[in-house]
Residue frames as qw, qx, qy, qz and C-alpha x, y, z in Angstrom:
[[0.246, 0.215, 0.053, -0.944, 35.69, 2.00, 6.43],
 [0.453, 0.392, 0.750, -0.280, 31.96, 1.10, 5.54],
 [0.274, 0.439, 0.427, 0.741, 30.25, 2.05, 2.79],
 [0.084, 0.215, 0.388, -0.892, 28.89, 5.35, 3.22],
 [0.106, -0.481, -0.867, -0.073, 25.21, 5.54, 3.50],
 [0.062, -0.410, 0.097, -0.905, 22.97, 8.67, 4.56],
 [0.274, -0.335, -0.802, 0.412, 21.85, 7.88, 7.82],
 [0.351, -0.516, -0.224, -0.748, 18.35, 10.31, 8.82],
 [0.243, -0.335, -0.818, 0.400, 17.69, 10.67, 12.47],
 [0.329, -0.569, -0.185, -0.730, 14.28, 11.59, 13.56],
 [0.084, -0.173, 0.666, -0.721, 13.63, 12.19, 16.58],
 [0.496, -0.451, -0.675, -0.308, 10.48, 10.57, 18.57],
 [0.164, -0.204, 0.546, -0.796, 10.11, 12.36, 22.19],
 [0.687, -0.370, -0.420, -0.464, 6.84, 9.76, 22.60],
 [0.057, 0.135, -0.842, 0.519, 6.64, 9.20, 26.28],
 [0.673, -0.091, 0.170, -0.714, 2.48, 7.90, 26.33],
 [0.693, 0.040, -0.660, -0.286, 2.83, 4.06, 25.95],
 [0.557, -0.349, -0.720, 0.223, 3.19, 3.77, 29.51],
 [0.226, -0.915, -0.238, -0.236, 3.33, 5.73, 32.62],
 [0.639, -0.631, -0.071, 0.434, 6.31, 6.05, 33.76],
 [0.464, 0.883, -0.074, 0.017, 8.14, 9.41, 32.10],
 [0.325, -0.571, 0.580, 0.482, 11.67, 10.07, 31.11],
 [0.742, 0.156, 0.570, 0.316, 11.61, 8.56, 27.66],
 [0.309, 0.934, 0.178, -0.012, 10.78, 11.95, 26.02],
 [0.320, -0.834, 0.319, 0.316, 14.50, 12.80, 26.76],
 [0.919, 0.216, 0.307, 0.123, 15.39, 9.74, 24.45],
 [0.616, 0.725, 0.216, 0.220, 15.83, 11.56, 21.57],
 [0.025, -0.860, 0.414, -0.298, 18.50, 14.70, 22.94],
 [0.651, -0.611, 0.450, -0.013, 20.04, 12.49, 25.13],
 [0.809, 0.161, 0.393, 0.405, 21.48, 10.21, 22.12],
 [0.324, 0.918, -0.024, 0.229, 22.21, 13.84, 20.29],
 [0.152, -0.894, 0.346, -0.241, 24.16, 14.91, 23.28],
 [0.865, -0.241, 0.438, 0.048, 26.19, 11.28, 23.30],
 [0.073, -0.676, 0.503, 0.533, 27.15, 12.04, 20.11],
 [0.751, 0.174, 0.628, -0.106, 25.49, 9.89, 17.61],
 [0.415, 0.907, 0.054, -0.055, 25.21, 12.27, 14.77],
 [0.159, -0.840, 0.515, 0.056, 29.18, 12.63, 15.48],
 [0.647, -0.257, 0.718, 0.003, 29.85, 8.79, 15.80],
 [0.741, 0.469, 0.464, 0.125, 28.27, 7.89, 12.10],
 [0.462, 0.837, -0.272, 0.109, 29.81, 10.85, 9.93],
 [0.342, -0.642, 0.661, 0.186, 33.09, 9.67, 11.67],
 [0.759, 0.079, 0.644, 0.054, 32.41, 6.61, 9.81],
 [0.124, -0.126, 0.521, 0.835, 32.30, 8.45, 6.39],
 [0.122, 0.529, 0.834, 0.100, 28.52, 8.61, 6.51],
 [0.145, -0.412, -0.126, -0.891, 26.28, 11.59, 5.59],
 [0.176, -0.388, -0.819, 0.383, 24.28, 12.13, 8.36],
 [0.245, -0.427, -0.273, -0.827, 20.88, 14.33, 8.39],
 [0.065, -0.301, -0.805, 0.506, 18.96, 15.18, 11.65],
 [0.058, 0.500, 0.402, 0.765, 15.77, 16.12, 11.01],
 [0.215, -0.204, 0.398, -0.868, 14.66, 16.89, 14.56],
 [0.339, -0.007, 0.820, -0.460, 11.52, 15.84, 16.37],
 [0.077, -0.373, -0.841, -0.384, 8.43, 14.50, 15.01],
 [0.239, -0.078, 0.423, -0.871, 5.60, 16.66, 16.04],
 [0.165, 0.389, 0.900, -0.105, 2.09, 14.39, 16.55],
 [0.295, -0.362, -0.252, -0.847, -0.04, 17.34, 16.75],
 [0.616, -0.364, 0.343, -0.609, -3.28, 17.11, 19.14],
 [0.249, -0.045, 0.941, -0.224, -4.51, 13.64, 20.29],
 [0.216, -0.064, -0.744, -0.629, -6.56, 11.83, 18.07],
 [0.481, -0.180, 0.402, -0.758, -10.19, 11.14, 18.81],
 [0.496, 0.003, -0.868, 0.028, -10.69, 7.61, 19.59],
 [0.642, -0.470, 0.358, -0.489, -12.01, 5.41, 21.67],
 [0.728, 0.256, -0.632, -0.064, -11.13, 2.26, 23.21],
 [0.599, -0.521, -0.571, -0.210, -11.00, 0.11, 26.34],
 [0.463, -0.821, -0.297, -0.153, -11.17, 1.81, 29.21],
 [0.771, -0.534, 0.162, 0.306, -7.94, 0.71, 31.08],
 [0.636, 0.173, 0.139, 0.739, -5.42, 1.55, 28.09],
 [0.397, -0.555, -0.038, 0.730, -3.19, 4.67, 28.67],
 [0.073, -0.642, 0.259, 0.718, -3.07, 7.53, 26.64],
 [0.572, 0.314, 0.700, 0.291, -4.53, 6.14, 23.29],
 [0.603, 0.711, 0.363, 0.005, -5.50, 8.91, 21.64],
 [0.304, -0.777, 0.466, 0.294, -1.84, 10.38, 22.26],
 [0.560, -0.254, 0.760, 0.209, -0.66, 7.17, 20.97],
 [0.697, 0.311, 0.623, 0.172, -2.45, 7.10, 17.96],
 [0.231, 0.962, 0.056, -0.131, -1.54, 10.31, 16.99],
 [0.168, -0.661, 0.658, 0.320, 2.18, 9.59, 17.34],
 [0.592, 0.392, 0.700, 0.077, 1.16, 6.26, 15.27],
 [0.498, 0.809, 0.309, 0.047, -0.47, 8.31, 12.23],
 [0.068, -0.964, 0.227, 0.123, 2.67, 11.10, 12.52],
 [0.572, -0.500, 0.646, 0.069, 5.51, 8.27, 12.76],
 [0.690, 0.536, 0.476, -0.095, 3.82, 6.65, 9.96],
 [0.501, 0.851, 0.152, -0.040, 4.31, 9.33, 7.56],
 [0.383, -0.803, 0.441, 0.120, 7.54, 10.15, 8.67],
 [0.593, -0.189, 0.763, 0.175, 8.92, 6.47, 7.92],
 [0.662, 0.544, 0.503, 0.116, 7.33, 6.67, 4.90],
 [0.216, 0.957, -0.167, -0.096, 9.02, 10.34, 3.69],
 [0.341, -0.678, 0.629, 0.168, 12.63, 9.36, 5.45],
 [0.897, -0.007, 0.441, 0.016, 12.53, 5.78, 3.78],
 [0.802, 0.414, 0.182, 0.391, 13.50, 6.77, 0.15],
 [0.132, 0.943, -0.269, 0.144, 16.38, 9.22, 1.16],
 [0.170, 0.377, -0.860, 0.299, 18.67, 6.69, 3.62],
 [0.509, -0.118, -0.828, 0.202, 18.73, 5.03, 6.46],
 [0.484, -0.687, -0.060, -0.539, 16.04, 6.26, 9.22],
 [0.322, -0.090, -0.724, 0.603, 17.33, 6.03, 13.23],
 [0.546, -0.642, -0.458, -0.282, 14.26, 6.37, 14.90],
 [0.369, 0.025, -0.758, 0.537, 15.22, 7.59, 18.14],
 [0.637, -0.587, -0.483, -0.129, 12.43, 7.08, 20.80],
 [0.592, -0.057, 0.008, -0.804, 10.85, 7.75, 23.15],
 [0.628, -0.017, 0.711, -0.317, 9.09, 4.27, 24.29],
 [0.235, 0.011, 0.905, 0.356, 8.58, 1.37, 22.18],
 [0.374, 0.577, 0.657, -0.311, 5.13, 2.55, 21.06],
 [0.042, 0.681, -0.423, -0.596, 7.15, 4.60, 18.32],
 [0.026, -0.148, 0.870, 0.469, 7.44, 1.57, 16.45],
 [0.413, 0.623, 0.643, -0.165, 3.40, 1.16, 15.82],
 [0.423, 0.873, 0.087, -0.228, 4.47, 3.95, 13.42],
 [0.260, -0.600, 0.587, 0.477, 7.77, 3.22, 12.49],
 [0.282, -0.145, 0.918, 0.239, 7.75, -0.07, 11.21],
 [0.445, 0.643, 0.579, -0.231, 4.02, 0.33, 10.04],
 [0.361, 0.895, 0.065, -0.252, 5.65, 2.81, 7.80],
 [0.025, 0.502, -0.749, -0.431, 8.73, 1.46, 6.45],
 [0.381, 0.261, 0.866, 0.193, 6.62, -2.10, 5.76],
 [0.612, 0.646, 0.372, -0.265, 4.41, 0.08, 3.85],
 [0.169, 0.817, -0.348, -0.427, 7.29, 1.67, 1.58],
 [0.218, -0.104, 0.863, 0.444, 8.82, -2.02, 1.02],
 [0.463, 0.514, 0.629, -0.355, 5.13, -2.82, -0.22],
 [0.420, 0.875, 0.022, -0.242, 4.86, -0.07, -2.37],
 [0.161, 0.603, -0.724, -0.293, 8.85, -0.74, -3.84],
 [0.790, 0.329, -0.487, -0.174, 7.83, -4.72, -4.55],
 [0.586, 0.190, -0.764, 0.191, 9.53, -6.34, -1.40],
 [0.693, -0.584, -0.422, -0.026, 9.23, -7.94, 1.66],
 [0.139, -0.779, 0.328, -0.517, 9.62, -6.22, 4.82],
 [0.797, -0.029, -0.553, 0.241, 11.63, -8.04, 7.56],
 [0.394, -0.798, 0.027, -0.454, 11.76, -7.23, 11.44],
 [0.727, -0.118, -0.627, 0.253, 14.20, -7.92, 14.15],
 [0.492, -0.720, -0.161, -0.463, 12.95, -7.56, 17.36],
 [0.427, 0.259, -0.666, 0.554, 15.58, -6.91, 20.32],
 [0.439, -0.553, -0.134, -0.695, 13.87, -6.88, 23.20],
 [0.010, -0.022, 0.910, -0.414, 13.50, -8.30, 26.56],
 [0.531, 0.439, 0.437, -0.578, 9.53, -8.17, 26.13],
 [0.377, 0.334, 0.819, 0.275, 7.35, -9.71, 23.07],
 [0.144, 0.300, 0.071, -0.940, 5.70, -6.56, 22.97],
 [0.040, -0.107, -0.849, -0.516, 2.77, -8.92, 21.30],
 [0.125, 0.559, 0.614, -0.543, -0.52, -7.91, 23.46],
 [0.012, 0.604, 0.511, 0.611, -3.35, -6.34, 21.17],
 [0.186, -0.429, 0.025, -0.884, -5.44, -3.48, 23.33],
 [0.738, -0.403, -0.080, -0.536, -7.52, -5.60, 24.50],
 [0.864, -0.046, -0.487, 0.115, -5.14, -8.35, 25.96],
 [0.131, 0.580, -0.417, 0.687, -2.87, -5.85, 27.81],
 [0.599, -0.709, -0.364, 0.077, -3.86, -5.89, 31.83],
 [0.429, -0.321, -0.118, 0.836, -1.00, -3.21, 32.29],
 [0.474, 0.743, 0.453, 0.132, -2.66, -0.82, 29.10],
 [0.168, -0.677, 0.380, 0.608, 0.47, 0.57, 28.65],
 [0.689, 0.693, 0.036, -0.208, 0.21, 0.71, 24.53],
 [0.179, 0.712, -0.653, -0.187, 4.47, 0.31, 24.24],
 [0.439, -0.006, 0.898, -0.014, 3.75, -3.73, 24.67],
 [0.512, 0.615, 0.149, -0.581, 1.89, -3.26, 21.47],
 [0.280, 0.650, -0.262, -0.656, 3.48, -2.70, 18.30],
 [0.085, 0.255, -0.891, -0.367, 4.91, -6.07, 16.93],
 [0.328, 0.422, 0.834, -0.135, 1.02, -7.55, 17.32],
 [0.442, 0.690, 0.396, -0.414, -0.37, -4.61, 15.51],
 [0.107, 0.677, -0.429, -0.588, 2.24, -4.44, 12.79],
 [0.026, 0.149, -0.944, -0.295, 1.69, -8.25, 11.79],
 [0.419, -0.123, -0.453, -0.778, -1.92, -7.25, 11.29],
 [0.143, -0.303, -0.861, 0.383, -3.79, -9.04, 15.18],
 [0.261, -0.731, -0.612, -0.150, -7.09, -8.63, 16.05],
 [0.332, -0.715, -0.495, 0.366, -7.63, -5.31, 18.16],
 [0.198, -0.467, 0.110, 0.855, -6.48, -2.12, 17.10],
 [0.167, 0.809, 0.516, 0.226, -9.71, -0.78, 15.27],
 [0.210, -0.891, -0.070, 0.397, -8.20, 2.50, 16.70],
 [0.253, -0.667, 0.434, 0.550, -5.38, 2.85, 15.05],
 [0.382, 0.509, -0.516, -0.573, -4.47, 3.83, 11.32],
 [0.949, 0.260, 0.178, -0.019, -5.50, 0.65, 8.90],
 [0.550, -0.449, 0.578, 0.402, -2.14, -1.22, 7.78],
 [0.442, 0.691, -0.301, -0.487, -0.95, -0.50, 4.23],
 [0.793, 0.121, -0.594, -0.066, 0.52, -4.18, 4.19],
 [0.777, -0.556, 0.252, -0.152, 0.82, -6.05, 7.66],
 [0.339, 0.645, -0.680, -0.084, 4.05, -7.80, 7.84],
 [0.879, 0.012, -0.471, -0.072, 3.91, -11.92, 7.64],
 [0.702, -0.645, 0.277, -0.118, 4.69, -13.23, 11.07],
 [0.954, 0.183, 0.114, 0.208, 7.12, -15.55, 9.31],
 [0.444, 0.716, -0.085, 0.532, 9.17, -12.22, 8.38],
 [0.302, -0.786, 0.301, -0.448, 9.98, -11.60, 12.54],
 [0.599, 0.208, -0.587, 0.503, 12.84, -12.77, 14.35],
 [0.540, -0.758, 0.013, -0.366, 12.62, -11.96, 18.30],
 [0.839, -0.034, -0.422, 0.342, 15.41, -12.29, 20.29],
 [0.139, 0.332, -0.539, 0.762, 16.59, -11.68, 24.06],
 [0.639, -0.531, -0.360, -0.425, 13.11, -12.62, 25.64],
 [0.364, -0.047, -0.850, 0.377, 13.09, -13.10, 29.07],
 [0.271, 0.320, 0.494, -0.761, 9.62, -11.61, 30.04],
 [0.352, 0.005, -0.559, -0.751, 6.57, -12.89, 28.58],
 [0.330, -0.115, 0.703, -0.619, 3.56, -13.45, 29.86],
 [0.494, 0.243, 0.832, -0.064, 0.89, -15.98, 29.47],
 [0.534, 0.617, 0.458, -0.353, -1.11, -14.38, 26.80],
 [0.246, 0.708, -0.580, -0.318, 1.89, -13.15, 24.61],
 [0.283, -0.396, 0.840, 0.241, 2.86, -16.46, 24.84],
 [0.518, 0.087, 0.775, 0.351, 0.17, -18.28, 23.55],
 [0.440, 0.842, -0.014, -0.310, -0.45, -15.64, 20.90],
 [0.165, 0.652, -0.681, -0.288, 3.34, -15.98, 19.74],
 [0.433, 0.095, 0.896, 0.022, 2.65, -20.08, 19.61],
 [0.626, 0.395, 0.668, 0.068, 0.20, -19.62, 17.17],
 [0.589, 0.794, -0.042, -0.146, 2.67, -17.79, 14.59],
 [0.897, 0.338, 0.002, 0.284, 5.18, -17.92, 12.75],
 [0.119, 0.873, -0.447, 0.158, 7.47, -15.55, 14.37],
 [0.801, 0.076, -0.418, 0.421, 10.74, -16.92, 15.50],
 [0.535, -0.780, 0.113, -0.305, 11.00, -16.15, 18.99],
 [0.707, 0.253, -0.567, 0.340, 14.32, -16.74, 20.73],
 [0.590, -0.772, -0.119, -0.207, 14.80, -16.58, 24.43],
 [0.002, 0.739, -0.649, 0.181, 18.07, -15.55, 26.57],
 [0.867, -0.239, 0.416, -0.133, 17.75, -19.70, 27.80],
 [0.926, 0.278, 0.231, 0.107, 18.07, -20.77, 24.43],
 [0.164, 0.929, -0.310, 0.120, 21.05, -17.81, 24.11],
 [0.486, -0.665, 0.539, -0.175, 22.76, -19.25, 26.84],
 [0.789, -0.120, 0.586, -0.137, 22.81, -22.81, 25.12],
 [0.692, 0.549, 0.428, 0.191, 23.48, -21.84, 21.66],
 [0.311, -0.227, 0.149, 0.911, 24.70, -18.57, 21.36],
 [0.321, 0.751, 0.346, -0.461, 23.41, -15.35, 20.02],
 [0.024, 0.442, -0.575, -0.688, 24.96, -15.94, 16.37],
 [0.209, 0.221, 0.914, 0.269, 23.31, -19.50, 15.32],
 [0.375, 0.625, 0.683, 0.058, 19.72, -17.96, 15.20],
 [0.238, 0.860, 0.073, -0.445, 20.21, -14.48, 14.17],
 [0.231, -0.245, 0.731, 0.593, 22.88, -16.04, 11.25],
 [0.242, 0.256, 0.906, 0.235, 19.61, -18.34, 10.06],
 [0.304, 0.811, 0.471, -0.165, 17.11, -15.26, 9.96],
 [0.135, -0.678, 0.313, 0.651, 19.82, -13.31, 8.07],
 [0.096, -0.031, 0.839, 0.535, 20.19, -15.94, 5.52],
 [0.387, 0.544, 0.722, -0.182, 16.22, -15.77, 5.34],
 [0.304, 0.811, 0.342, -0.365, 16.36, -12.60, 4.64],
 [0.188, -0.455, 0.689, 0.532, 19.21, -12.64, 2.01],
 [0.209, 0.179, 0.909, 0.312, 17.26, -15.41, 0.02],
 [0.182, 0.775, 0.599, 0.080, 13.95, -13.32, -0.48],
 [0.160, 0.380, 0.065, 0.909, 16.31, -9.74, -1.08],
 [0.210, -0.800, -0.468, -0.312, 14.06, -8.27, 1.52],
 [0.133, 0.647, -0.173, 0.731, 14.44, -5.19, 3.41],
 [0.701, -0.477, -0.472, 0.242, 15.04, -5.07, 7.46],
 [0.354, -0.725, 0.173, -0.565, 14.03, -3.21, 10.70],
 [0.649, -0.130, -0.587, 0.467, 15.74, -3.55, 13.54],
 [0.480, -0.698, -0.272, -0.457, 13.99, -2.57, 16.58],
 [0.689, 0.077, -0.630, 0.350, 16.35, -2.14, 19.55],
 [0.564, -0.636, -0.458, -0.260, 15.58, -2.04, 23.24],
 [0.168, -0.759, 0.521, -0.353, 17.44, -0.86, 26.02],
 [0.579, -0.456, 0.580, -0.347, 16.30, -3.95, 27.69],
 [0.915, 0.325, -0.236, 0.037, 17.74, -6.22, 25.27],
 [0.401, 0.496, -0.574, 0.513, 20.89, -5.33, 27.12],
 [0.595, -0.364, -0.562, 0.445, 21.79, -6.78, 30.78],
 [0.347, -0.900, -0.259, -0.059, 20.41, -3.97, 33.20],
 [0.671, -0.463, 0.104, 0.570, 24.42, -4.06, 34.81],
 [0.259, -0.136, 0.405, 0.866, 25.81, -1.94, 31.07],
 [0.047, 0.408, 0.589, 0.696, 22.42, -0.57, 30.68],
 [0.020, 0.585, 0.788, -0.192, 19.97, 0.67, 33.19],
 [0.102, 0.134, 0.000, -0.986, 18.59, 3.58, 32.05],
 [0.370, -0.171, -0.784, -0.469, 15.21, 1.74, 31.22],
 [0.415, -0.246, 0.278, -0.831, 12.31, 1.59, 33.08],
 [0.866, 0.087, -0.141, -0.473, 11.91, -2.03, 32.31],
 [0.070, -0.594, 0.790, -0.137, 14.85, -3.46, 33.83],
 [0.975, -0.112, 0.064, -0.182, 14.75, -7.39, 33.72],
 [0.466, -0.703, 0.531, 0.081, 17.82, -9.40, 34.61],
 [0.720, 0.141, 0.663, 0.146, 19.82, -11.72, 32.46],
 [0.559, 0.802, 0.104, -0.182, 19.93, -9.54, 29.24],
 [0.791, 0.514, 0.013, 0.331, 22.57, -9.42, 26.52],
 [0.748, -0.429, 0.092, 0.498, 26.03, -9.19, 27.59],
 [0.048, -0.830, 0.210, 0.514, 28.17, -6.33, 26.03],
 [0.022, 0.265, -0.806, -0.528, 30.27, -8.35, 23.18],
 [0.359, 0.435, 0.825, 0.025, 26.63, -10.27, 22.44],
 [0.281, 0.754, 0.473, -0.359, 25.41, -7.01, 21.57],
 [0.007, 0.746, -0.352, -0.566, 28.03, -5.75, 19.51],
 [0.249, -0.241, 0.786, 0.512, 28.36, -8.92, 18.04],
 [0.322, 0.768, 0.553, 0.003, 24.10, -8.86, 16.61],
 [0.138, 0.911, 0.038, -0.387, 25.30, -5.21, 15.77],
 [0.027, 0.589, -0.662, -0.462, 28.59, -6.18, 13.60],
 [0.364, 0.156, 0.874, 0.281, 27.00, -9.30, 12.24],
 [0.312, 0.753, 0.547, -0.190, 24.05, -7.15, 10.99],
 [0.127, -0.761, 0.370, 0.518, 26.57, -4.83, 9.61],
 [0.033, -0.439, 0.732, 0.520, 28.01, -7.18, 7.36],
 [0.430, 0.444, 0.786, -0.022, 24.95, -8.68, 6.31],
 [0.040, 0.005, 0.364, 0.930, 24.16, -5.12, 4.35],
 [0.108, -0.515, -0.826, -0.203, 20.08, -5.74, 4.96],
 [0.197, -0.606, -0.452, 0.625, 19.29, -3.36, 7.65],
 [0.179, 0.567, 0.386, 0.705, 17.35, -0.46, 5.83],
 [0.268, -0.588, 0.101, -0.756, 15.83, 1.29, 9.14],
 [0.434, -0.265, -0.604, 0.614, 16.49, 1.23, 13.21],
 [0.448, -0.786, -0.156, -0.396, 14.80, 2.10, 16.14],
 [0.392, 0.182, -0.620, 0.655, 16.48, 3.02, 18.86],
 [0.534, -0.485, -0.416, -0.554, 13.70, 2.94, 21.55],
 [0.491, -0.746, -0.192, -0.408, 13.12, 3.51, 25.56],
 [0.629, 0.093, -0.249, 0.731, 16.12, 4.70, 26.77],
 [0.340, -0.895, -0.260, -0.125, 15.24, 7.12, 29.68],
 [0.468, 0.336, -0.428, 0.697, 18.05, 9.16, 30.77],
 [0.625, -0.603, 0.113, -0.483, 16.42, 10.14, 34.13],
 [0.851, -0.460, 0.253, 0.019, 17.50, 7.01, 35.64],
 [0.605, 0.648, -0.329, 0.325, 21.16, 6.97, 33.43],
 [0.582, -0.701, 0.122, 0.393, 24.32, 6.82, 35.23],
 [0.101, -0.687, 0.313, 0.649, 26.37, 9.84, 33.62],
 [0.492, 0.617, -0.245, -0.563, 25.23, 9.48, 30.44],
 [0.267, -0.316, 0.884, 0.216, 26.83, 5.39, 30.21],
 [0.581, 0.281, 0.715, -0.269, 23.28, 4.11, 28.43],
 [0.247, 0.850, 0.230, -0.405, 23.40, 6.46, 25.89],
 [0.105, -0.658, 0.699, 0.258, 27.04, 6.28, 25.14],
 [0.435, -0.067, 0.887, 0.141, 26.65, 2.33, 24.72],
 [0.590, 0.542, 0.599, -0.002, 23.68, 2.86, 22.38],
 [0.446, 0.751, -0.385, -0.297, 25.57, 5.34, 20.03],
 [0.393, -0.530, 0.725, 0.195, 28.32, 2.56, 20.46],
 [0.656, 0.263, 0.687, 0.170, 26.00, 0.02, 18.85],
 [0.476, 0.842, 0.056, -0.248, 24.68, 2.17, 16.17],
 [0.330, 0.827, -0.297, -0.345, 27.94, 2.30, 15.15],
 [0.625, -0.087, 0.775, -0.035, 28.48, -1.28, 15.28],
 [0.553, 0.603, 0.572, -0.057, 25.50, -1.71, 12.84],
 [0.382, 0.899, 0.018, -0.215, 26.61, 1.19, 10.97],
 [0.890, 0.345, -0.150, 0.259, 30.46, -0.42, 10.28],
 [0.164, -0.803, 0.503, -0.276, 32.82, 0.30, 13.29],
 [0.800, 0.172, -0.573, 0.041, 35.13, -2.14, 13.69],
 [0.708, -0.693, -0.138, -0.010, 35.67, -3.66, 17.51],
 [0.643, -0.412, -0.222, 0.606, 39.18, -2.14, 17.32],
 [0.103, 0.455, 0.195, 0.863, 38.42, 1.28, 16.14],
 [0.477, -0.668, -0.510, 0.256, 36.21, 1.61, 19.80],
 [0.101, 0.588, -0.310, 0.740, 37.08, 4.64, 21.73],
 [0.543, -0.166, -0.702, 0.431, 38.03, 4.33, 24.97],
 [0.344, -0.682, -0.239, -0.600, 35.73, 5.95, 27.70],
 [0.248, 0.021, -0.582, 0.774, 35.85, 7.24, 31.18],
 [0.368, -0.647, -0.418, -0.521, 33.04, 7.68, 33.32],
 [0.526, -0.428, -0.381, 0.628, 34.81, 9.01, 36.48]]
């Protein structure tokens, strides 16, 4: 048994960082999987506080081609606060809605470490860098965004000023296999640690996510963990609208989710474009309560066994 913890899920139903819909479902579709069910089994207290509501779209402007911005910055400014209310009761689960959630998540737990005296620390599952600024985009979908505007990059005059940007040094990235030229050489000139599913394949997915654990161990510092559908291998995931081949392998993912577990760091999770439209019977959904309760201190023989016939 873990310790128990009070675990706060808020819902995010944000489907405007890109254009393709279904993410709005995100949020009910992980309800009706049984998340909320999966953690109090654990002995955890579990509060749901329901959706976030944005409110109207913000008035903004900004370049032409990007999607739905003032949508976006409204869920941004809303998400914010949120992260900032949920932070000193438990453990926020973000559940998304499209990675553009985290421009307000993580913007709003790094402000709370700030304001408590410590550093804020990010790991970024993902099969995308999601580093592009507004103006770099050429898709202007806004969910390739967040980790450039949260470590304080050039472009995003639109959106809320950052109560403390978090030090590229403090982000870990791992599962890449889709980055394109301009992410890349943005991520070259910082300090994030950026793994790729190559260097997975050749190393394993313990060695670096052990060494950014111990980072954050040695500076006591508090850690988001952003997770992606398409961090996982399309084959035990597709419910994503970003399908890319080659992604984390079922025991890889459980095992980032039980090593993070026993690390004790993890202070707030996203759980982030996971479209049940394109689901098959509900199996994406299922697998991402599964992790959760990885991370949250299920042990890999306490599983339940599932049918999907």
């Amino acid at each position: 048994m873990s310790q128990a913890r009070t675990c706060i899920l808020v819902g995010a139903p944000l489907d405007c960082g890109k254009r393709r819909q279904g993410c709005r479902m995100g949020p009910d579709a992980l309800r009706v999987a049984g998340l909320a069910q999966a953690l109090a089994a654990l002995g955890h207290k579990v509060t749901d506080r329901g959706n976030v509501d944005p409110g109207p779209p913000a008035a903004t402007e900004g370049p032409a081609h990007i999607h739905a911005l003032g949508d976006t910055v409204a869920w941004t400014r809303a998400l914010n606060a949120e992260a900032r209310a949920a932070m000193p009761a438990g453990l926020p689960i973000f559940m998304g809605g499209d990675h553009a959630i985290s421009l307000g998540t993580v913007s709003g737990v790094a402000a709370h470490a700030h304001a408590a005296g410590r550093p804020q620390f990010v790991l970024w599952l993902d099969a995308h860098s999601d580093f592009h600024s507004p103006e770099t985009t050429q898709s202007g979908n806004l969910h390739g965004t967040p980790l450039a505007y949260v470590t304080g990059q050039d472009g995003f005059g639109a959106f809320p000023p950052l109560a403390a940007a978090i030090p590229e040094t403090q982000v870990c990235l791992i599962g890449l296999r889709s980055v394109d030229g301009a992410e890349q050489a943005a991520l070259l000139r910082t300090g994030c640690r950026a793994h790729d599913m190559r260097e997975i394949d050749e190393t394993g997915i313990a060695a670096p996510l052990r060494a950014f654990l111990d980072r954050v161990a040695e500076a006591d510092g508090m850690l988001h963990v952003s997770l992606d559908v398409d961090f996982l291998d399309p084959a035990i995931a597709p419910a994503v609208g970003t399908t890319v081949p080659g992604g984390a392998t079922f025991r890889e993912a459980h095992l980032v989710m039980e090593m993070l577990h026993e690390s004790g760091r993890v202070t707030s999770l996203d759980l982030v474009e996971l479209n049940p439209f394109l689901d098959e019977r509900g199996k994406t959904a299922s697998l991402m309560v599964d992790l959760t309760a990885s991370l949250l201190g299920r042990r890999v023989f306490d599983r339940p066994t599932r049918s999907f016939a």
